[in-house]
BAMARMI-946444 format. One record per residue (C-alpha): residue number from 1; chain; x, y, z. Coordinates in steps of 0.1 Angstrom, whole numbers. Layout:
<rs>
<num NUM cadena A x X y Y z Z>;
...
</rs>
This chain:
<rs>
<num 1 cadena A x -751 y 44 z 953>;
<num 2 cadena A x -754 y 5 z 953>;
<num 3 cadena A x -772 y -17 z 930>;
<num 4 cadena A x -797 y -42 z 937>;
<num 5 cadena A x -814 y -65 z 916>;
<num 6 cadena A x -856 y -67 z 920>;
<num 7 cadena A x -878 y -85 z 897>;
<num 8 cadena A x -890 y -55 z 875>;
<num 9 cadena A x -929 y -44 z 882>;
<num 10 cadena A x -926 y -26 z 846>;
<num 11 cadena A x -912 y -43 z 824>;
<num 12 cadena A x -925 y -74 z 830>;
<num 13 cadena A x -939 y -106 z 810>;
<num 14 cadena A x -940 y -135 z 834>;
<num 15 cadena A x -922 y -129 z 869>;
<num 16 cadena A x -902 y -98 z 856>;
<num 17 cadena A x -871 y -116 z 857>;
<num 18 cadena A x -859 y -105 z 825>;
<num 19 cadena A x -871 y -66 z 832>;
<num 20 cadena A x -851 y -64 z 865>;
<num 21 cadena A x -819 y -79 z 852>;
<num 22 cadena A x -819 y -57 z 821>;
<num 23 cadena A x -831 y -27 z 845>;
<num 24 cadena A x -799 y -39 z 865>;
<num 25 cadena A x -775 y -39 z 836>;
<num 26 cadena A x -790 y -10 z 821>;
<num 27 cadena A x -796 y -27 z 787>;
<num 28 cadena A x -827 y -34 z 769>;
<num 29 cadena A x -852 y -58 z 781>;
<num 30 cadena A x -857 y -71 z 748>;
<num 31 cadena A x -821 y -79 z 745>;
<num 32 cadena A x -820 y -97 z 774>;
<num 33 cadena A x -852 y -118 z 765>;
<num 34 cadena A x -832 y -127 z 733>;
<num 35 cadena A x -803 y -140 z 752>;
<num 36 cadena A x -825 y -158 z 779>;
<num 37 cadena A x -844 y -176 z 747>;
<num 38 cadena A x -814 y -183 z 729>;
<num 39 cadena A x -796 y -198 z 760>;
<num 40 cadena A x -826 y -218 z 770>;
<num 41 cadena A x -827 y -235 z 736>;
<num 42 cadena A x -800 y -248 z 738>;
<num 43 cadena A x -787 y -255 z 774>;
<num 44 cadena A x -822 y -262 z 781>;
<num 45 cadena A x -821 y -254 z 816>;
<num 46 cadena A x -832 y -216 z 812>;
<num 47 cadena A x -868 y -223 z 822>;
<num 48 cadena A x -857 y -242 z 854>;
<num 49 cadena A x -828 y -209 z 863>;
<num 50 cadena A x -861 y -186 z 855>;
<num 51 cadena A x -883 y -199 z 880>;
<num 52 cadena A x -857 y -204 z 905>;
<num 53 cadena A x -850 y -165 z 898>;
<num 54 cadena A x -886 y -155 z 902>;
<num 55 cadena A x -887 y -174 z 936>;
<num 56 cadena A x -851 y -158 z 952>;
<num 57 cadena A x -853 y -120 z 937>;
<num 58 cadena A x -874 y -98 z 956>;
<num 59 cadena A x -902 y -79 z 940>;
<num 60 cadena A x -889 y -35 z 928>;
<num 61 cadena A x -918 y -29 z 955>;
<num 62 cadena A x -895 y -35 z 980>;
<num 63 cadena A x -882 y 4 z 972>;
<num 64 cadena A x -908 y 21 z 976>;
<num 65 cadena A x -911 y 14 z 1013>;
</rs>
């Protein structure tokens, strides 16, 4: 079965960016949070990559169809 990445419905703060990758990777969410945080304070470009990633990744609603 293949894997696709969707912004998570459930797990989700903002755009559910964070949710559907760690959904994806099979880790969790929180963990992914940290690393986003972490990375965006000090690249400084996280925020930018996040909304960029809530624009291209389709919504998980997309499955149920």
């Amino acid at each position: 079965m293949k894997r696709k990445l969707y912004k998570s419905s459930k797990n989700k703060k903002l755009a559910g960016v964070c949710g559907g990758l760690a959904e994806y990777l099979n880790i969790d969410v929180t963990v992914v949070r940290l690393i986003w945080a972490i990375l965006s304070l000090f690249y400084g470009s996280g925020i930018i990559i996040y909304i960029i990633c809530a624009l291209v990744i389709p919504d998980d609603n997309i499955i149920d169809m």
